[in-house]
C-alpha positions as CSV (number, residue, x, y, z in Angstrom):
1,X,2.9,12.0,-16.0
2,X,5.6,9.3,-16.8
3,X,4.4,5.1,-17.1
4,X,5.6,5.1,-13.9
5,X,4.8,7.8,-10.9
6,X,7.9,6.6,-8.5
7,X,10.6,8.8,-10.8
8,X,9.9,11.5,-8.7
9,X,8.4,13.2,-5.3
10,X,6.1,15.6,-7.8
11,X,4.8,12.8,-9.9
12,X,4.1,10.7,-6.9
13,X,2.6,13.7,-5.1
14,X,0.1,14.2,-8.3
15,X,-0.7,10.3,-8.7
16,X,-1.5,9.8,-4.9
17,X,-3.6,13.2,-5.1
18,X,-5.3,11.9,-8.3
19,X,-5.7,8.7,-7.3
20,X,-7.4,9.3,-4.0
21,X,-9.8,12.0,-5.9
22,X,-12.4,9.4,-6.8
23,X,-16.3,9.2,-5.1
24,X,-15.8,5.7,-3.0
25,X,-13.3,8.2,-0.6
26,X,-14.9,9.9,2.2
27,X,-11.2,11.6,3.1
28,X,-7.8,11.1,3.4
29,X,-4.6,12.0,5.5
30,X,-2.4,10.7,3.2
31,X,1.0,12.9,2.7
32,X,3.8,12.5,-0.1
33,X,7.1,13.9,1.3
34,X,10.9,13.7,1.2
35,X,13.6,15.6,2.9
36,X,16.2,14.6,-0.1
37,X,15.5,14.8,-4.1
38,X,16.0,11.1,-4.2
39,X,13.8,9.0,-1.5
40,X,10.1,9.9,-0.1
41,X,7.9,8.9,2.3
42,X,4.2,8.3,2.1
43,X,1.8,7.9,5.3
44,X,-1.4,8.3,6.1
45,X,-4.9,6.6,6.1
46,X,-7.7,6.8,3.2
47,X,-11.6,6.7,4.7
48,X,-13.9,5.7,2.7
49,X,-17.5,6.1,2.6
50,X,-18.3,1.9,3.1
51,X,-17.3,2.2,6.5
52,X,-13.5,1.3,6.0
53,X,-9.8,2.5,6.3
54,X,-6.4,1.7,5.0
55,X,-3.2,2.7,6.6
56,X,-0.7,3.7,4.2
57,X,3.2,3.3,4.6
58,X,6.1,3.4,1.8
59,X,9.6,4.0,1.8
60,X,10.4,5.1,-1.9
61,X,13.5,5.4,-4.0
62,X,12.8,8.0,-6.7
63,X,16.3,7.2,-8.5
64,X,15.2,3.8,-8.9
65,X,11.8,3.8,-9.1
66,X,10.9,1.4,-6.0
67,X,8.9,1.0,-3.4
68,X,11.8,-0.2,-0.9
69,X,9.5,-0.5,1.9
70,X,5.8,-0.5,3.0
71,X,2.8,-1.1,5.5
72,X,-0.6,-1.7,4.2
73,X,-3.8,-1.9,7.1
74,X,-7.2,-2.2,6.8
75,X,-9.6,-1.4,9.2
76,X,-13.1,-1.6,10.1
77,X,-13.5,0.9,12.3
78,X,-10.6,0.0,15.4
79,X,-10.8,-3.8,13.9
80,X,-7.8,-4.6,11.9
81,X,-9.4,-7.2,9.3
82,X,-5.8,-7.9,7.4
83,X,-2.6,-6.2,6.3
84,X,0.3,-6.8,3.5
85,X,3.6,-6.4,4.5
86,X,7.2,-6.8,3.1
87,X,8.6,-8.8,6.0
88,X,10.3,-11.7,4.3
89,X,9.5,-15.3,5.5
90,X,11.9,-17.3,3.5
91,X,11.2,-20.8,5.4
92,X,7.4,-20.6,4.4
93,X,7.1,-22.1,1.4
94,X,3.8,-21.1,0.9
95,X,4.7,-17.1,0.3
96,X,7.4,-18.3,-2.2
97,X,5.8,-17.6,-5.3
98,X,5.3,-13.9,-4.5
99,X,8.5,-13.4,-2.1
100,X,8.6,-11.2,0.3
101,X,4.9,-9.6,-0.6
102,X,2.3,-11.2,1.5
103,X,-1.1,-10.8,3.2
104,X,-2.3,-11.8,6.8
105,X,-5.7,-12.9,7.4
106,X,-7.2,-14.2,9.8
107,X,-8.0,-16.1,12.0
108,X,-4.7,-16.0,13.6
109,X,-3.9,-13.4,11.8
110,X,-0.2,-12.8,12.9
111,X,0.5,-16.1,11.2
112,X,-1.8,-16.5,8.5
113,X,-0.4,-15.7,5.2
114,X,-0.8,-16.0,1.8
115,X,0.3,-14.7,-1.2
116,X,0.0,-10.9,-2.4
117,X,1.0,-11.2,-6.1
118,X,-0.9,-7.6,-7.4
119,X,1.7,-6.1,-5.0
120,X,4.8,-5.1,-5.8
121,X,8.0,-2.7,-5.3
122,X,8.6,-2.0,-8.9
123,X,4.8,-0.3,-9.3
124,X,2.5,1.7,-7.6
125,X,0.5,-0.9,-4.7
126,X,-2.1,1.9,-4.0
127,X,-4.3,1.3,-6.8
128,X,-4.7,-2.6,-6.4
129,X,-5.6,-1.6,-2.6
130,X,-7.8,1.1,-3.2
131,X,-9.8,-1.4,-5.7
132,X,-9.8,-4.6,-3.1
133,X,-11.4,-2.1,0.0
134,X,-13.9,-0.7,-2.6
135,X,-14.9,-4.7,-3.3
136,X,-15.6,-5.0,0.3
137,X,-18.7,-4.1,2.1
């Protein structure tokens, strides 16, 4: 496998499979696909065995090597305790540093957000989000 699994649907397929191979997951629904040889789509959710879930969603550009869109969820059972998300907020000057990536927490969650700077759309997110729901009890 290349530095970097986002050259190609097989690589990505075999990362995400290898990735999600490890004792803190209970199961996952996660799928790898594409209907052309340059873009894919990954969905799904990962359960793990402290209780939680994350909700997977990327858009991917295999020619380029990007993550060109995405959806990250946690859960605690139907509770949503935060998400990242892409959506840019130029007039907050607070997200600036790590623009468009950010994080809602709450309270208000909707519109409490900081800065997600381990994610990105140049790398693979999953690991960094796989680590942070093992952290959490």
């Amino acid at each position: 496998m290349s530095d970097n699994p986002l050259k190609s649907l097989a690589e990505y397929s075999r990362f995400v499979a290898e990735l999600l191979d490890r004792p803190t997951v209970e199961r996952s629904t996660v799928t790898v696909w594409s209907d052309s040889p340059y873009t894919g789509i990954v969905e799904g959710e990962v359960f793990f065995f402290n209780g939680l879930r994350l909700r997977v969603r990327e858009e991917l550009d295999f020619d380029a090597s990007l993550i060109t869109a995405y959806g990250y969820e946690v859960y605690r059972h139907e509770e949503r305790l935060y998400w990242y998300d892409d959506f840019p907020h130029p007039s907050d000057q607070t997200l600036a540093l790590t623009f468009p990536h950010h994080k809602h927490l709450p309270p208000n969650i909707k519109r409490n957000r900081v800065p997600a700077p381990d994610i990105s759309f140049t790398r693979p997110n999953l690991p960094t989000l796989i680590q942070e729901v093992e952290s959490l009890s």
